[in-house]
N, CA, C and O atoms as a MOPAC input file, in Angstrom:
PM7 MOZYME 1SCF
protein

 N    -25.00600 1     7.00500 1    15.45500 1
 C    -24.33400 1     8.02000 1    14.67200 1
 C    -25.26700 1     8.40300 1    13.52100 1
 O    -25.51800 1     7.56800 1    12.65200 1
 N    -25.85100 1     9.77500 1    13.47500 1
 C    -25.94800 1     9.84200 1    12.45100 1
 C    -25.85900 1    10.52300 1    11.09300 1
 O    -26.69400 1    10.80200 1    10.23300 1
 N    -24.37100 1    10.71100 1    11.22900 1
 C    -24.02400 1    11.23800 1    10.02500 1
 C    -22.24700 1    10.84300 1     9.81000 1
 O    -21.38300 1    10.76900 1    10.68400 1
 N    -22.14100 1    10.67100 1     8.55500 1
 C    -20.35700 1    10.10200 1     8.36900 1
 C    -19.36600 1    11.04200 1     8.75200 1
 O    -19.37400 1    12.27200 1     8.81100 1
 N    -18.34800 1    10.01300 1     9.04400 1
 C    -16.82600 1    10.86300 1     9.76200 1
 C    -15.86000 1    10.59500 1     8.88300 1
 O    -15.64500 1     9.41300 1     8.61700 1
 N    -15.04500 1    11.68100 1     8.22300 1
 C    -14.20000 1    11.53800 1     7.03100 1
 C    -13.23600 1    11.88400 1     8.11500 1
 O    -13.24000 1    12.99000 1     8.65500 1
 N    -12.35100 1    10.85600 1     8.44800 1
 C    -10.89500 1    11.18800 1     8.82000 1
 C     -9.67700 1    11.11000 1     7.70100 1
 O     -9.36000 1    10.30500 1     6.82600 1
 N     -9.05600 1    12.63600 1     8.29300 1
 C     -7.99600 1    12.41600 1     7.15400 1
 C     -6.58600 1    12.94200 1     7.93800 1
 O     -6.66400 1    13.30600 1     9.11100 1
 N     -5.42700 1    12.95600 1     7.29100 1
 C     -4.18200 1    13.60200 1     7.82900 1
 C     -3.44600 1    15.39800 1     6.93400 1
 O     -2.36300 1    15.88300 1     7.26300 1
 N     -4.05800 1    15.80700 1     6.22800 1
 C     -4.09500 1    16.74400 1     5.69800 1
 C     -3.04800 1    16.46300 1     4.74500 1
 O     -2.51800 1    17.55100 1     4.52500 1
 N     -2.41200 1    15.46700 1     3.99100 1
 C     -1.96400 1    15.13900 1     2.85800 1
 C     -2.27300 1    15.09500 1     1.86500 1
 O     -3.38400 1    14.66600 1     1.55100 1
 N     -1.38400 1    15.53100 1     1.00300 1
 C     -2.19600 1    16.09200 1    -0.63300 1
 C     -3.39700 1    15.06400 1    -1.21300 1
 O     -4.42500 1    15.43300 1    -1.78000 1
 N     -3.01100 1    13.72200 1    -0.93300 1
 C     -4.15900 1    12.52700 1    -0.97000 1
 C     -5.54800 1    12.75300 1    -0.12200 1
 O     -6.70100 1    12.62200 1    -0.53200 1
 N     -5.18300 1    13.05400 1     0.91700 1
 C     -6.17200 1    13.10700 1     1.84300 1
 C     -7.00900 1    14.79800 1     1.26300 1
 O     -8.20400 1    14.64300 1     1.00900 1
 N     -6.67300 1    15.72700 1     1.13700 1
 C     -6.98900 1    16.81000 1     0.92500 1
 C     -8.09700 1    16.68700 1    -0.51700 1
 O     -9.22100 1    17.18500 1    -0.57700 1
 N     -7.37100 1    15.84300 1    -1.65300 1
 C     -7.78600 1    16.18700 1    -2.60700 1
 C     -9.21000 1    15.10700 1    -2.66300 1
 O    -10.25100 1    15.28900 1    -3.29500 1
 N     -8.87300 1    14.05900 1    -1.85700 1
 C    -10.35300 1    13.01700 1    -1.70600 1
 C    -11.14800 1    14.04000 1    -0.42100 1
 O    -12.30500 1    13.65700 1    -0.24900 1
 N    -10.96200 1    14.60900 1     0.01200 1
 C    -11.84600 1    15.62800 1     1.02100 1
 C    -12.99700 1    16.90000 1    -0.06400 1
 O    -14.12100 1    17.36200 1     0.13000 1
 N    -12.15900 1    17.03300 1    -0.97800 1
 C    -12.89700 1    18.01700 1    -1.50100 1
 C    -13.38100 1    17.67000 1    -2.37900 1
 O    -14.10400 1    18.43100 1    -3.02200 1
 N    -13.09100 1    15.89500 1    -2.89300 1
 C    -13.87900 1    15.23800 1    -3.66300 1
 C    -15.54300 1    14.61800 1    -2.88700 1
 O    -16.72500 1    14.65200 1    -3.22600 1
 N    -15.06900 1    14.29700 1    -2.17500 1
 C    -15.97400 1    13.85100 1    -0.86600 1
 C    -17.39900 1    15.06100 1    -0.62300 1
 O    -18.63000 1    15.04800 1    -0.60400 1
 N    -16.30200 1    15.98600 1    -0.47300 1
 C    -17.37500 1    17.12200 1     0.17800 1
 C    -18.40700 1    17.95200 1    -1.69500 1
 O    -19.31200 1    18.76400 1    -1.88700 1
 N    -17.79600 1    17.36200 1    -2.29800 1
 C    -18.93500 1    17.56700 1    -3.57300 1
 C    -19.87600 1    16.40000 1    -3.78500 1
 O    -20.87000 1    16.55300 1    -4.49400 1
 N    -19.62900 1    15.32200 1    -3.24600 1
 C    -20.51200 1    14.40300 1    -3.14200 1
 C    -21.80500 1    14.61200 1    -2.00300 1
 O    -23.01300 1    14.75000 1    -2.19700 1
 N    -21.18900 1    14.58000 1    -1.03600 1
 C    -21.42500 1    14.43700 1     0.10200 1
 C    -22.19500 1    15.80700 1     0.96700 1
 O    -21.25800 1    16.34300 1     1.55800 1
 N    -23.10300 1    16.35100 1     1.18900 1
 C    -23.42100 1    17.81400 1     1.74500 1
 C    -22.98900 1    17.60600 1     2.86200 1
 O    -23.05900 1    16.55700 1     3.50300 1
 N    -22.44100 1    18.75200 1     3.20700 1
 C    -21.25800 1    19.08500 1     4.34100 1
 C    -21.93200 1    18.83000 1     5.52600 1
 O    -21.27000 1    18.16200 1     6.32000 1
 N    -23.54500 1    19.29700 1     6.06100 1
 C    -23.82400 1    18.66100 1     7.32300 1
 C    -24.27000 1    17.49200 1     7.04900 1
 O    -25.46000 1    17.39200 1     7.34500 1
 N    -23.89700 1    16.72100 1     6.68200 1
 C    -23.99400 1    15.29700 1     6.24200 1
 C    -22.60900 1    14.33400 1     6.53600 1
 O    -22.64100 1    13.10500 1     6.47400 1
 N    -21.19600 1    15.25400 1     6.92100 1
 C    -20.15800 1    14.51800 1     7.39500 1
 C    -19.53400 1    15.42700 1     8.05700 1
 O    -19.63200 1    16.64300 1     7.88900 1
 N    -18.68100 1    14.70200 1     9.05300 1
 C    -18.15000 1    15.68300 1    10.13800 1
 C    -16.77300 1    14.89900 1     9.50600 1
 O    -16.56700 1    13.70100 1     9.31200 1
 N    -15.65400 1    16.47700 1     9.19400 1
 C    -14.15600 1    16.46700 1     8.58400 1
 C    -13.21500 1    16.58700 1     9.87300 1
 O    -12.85900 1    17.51300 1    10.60100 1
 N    -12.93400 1    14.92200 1     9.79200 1
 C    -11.54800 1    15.39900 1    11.54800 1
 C    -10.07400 1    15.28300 1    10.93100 1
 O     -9.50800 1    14.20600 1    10.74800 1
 N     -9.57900 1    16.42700 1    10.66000 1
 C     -8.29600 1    16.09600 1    10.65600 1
 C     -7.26900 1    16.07400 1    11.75000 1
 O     -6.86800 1    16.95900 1    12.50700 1
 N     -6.81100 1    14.19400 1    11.54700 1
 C     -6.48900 1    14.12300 1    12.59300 1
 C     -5.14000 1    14.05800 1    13.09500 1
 O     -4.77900 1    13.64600 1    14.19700 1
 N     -4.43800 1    14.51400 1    12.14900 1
 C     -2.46600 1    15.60200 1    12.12100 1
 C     -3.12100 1    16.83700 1    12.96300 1
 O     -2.34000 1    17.38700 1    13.74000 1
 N     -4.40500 1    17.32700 1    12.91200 1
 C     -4.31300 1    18.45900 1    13.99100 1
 C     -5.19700 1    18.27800 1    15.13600 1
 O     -5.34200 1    19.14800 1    15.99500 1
 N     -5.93600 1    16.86400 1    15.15400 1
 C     -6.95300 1    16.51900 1    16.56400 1
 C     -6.06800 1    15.09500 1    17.07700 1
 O     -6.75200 1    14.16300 1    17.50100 1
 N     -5.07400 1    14.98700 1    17.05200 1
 C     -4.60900 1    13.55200 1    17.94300 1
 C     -5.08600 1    13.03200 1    18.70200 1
 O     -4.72200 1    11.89100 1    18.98700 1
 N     -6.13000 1    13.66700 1    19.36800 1
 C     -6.93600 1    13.17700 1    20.51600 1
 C     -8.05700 1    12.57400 1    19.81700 1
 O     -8.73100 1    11.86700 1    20.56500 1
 N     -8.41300 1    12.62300 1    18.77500 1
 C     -9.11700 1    11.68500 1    17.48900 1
 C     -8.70400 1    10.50500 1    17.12600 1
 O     -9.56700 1     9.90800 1    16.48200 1
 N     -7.62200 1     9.85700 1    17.29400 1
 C     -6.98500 1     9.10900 1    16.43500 1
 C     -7.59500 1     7.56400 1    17.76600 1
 O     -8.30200 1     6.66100 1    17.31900 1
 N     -7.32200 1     7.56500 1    18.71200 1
 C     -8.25200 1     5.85000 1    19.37400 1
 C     -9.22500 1     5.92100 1    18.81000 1
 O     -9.53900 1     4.87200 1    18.24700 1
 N    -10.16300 1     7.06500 1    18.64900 1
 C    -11.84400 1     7.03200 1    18.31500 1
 C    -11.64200 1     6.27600 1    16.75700 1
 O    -12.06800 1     5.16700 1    16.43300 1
 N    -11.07100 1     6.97900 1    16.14500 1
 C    -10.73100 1     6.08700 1    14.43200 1
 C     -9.96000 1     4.44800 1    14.59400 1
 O    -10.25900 1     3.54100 1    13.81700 1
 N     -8.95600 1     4.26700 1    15.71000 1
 C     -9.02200 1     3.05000 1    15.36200 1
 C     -9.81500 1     2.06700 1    15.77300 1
 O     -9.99400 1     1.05600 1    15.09500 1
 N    -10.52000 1     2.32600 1    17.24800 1
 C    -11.87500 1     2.01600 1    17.69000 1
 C    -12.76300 1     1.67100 1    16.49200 1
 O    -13.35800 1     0.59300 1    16.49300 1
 N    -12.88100 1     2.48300 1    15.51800 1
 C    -14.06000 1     2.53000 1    14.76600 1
 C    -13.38700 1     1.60300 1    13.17900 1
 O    -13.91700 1     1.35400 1    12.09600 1
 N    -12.01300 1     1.30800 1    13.75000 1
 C    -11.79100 1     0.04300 1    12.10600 1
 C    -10.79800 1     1.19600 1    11.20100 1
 O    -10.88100 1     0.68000 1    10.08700 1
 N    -10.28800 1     1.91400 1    11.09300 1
 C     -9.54700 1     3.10200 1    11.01000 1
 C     -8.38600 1     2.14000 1    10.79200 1
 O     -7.93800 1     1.50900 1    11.74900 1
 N     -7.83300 1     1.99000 1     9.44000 1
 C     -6.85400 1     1.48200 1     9.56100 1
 C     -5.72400 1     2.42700 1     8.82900 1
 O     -4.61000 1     2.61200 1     9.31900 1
 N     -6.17100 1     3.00400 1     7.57600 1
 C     -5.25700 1     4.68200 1     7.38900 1
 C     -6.40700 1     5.48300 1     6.95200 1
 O     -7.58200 1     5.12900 1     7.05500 1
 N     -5.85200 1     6.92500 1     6.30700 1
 C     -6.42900 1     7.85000 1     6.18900 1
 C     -6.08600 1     8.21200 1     4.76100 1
 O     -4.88800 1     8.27200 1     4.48700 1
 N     -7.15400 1     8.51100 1     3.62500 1
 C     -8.36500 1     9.21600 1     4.17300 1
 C     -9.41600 1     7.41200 1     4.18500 1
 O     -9.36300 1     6.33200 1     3.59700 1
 N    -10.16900 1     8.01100 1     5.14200 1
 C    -10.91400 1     6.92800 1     5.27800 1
 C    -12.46000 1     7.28500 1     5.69500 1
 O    -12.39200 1     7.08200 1     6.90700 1
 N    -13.37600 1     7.56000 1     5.52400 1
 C    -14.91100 1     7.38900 1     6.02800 1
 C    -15.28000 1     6.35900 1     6.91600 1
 O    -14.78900 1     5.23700 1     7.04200 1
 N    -16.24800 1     6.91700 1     7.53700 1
 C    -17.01000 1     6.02100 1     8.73500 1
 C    -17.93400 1     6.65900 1     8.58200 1
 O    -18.17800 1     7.85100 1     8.77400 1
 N    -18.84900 1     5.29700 1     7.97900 1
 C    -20.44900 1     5.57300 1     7.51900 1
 C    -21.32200 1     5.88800 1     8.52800 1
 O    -20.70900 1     6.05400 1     9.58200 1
 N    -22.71000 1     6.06300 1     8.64900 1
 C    -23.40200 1     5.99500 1    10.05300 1
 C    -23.75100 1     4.24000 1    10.26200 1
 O    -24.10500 1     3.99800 1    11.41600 1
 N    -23.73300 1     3.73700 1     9.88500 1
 C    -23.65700 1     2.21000 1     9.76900 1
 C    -22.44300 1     2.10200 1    10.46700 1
 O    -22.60300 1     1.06500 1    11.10900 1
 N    -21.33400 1     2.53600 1    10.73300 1
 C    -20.15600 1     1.88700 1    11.15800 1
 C    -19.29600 1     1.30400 1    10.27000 1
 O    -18.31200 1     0.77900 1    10.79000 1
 N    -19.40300 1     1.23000 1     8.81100 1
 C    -18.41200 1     0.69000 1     8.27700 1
 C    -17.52500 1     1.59900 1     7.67200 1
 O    -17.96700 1     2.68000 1     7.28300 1
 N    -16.01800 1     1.23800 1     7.50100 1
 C    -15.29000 1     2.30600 1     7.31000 1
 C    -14.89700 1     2.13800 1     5.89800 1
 O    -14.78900 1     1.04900 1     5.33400 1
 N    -14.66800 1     3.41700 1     5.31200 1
 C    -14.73100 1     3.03300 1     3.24600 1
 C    -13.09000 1     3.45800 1     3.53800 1
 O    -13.01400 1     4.42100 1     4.30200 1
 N    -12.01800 1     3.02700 1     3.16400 1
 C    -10.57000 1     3.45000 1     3.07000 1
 C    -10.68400 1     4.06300 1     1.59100 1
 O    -11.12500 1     3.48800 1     0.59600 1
 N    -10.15900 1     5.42800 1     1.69000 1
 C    -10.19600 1     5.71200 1     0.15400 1
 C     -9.02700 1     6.08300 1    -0.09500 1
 O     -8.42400 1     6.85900 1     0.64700 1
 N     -8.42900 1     5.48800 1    -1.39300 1
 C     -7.13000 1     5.33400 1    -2.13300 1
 C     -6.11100 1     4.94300 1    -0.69400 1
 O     -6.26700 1     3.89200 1    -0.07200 1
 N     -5.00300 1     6.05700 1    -0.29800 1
 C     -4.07500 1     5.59600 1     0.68400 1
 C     -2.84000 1     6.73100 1     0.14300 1
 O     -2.01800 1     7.03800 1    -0.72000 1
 N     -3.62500 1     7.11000 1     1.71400 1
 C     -2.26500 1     9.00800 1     2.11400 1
 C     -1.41600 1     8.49800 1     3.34200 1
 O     -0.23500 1     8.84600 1     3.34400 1
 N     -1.80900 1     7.81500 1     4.25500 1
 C     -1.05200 1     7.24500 1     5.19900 1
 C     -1.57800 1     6.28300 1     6.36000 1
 O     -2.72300 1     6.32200 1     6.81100 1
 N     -0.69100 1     5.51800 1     6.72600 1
 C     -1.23300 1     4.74700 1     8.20700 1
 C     -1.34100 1     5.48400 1     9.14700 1
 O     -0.57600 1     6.44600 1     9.21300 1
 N     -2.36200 1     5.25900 1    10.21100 1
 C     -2.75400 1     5.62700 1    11.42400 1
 C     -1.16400 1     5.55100 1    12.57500 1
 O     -0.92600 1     6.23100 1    13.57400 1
 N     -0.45900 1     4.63600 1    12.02900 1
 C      0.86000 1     4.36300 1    12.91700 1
 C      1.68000 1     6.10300 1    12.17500 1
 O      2.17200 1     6.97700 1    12.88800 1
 N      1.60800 1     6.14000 1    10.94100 1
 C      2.80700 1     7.38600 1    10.63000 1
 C      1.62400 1     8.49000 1    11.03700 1
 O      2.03100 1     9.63800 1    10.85900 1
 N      0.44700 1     8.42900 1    11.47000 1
 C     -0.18400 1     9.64200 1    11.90700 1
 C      0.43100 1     9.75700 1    13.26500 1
 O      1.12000 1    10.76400 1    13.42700 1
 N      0.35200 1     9.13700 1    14.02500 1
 C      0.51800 1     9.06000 1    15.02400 1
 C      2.08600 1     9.53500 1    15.37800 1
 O      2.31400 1    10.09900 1    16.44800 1
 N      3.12000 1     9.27800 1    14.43700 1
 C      4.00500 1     9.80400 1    14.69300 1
 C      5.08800 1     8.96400 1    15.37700 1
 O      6.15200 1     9.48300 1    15.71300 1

Protein backbone atom coordinates (compact mmCIF):
# COMPACT_ATOMS: atom_id res chain seq x y z
CA UNK A 1 0.00 0.00 0.00
CA UNK A 2 1.17 3.00 -0.69
CA UNK A 3 -0.68 5.60 0.49
CA UNK A 4 -3.28 5.93 3.75
CA UNK A 5 -7.02 4.94 3.86
CA UNK A 6 -9.17 7.29 6.02
CA UNK A 7 -12.35 5.35 6.61
CA UNK A 8 -15.15 7.15 7.87
CA UNK A 9 -19.19 6.97 8.21
CA UNK A 10 -20.08 10.52 7.23
CA UNK A 11 -20.90 11.66 10.86
CA UNK A 12 -20.43 15.05 12.08
CA UNK A 13 -17.23 13.39 14.00
CA UNK A 14 -16.12 11.66 11.16
CA UNK A 15 -16.63 14.65 8.71
CA UNK A 16 -15.04 17.19 10.84
CA UNK A 17 -11.66 14.83 11.53
CA UNK A 18 -11.79 14.31 7.50
CA UNK A 19 -11.30 17.84 6.81
CA UNK A 20 -8.96 18.02 9.61
CA UNK A 21 -7.03 15.15 8.14
CA UNK A 22 -7.19 16.37 4.64
CA UNK A 23 -5.28 19.78 5.82
CA UNK A 24 -2.72 17.71 7.18
CA UNK A 25 -2.48 15.21 4.93
CA UNK A 26 -2.25 16.07 0.77
CA UNK A 27 -5.16 14.54 -0.72
CA UNK A 28 -3.21 12.13 -3.17
CA UNK A 29 -1.58 11.03 -0.23
CA UNK A 30 -4.96 9.30 1.24
CA UNK A 31 -7.72 7.60 -0.33
CA UNK A 32 -11.36 8.95 1.64
CA UNK A 33 -13.85 5.71 1.79
CA UNK A 34 -16.91 6.54 3.14
CA UNK A 35 -18.14 3.66 4.18
CA UNK A 36 -22.27 4.55 5.05
CA UNK A 37 -22.02 4.90 1.19
CA UNK A 38 -19.34 1.93 0.02
CA UNK A 39 -20.58 -1.14 2.31
CA UNK A 40 -18.79 -3.21 0.15
CA UNK A 41 -15.70 -1.47 2.04
CA UNK A 42 -16.47 -2.34 5.35
CA UNK A 43 -14.60 -6.50 5.48
CA UNK A 44 -11.60 -4.63 3.76
CA UNK A 45 -11.56 -2.18 7.10
CA UNK A 46 -12.12 -4.87 9.44
CA UNK A 47 -9.55 -7.09 7.67
CA UNK A 48 -7.24 -4.24 8.08
CA UNK A 49 -7.88 -3.78 12.29
CA UNK A 50 -10.88 -1.30 11.67
CA UNK A 51 -12.45 -1.34 14.75
CA UNK A 52 -14.73 2.15 14.37
CA UNK A 53 -14.66 5.09 12.32
CA UNK A 54 -13.07 7.69 11.70
CA UNK A 55 -10.08 5.68 11.65
CA UNK A 56 -6.76 5.71 9.25
CA UNK A 57 -4.82 2.92 7.82
CA UNK A 58 -1.31 3.94 7.41
CA UNK A 59 0.75 2.43 4.46
CA UNK A 60 2.48 0.44 7.21
CA UNK A 61 -0.82 -1.18 8.08
CA UNK A 62 -1.44 0.27 11.29
CA UNK A 63 -4.71 1.72 11.98
CA UNK A 64 -4.77 5.36 14.01
CA UNK A 65 -8.67 5.37 15.52
CA UNK A 66 -9.35 9.01 15.73
CA UNK A 67 -11.58 10.34 18.56
CA UNK A 68 -14.96 7.96 18.03
CA UNK A 69 -18.15 8.67 15.53
CA UNK A 70 -19.13 5.04 15.52
CA UNK A 71 -18.55 1.17 15.51
CA UNK A 72 -18.08 -0.75 12.43
CA UNK A 73 -21.15 -3.02 13.96
CA UNK A 74 -23.66 0.42 13.91
CA UNK A 75 -22.03 1.00 10.35
CA UNK A 76 -23.00 -1.91 9.28
CA UNK A 77 -26.39 -1.52 10.37
Amino acid sequence: MSKSVFYHAGCPVCVSAEQELLQLIDSSNVEVVHLGDNQSRIAEAEQAGVKSVPALLTPNGNVLHINYGASLADVKG
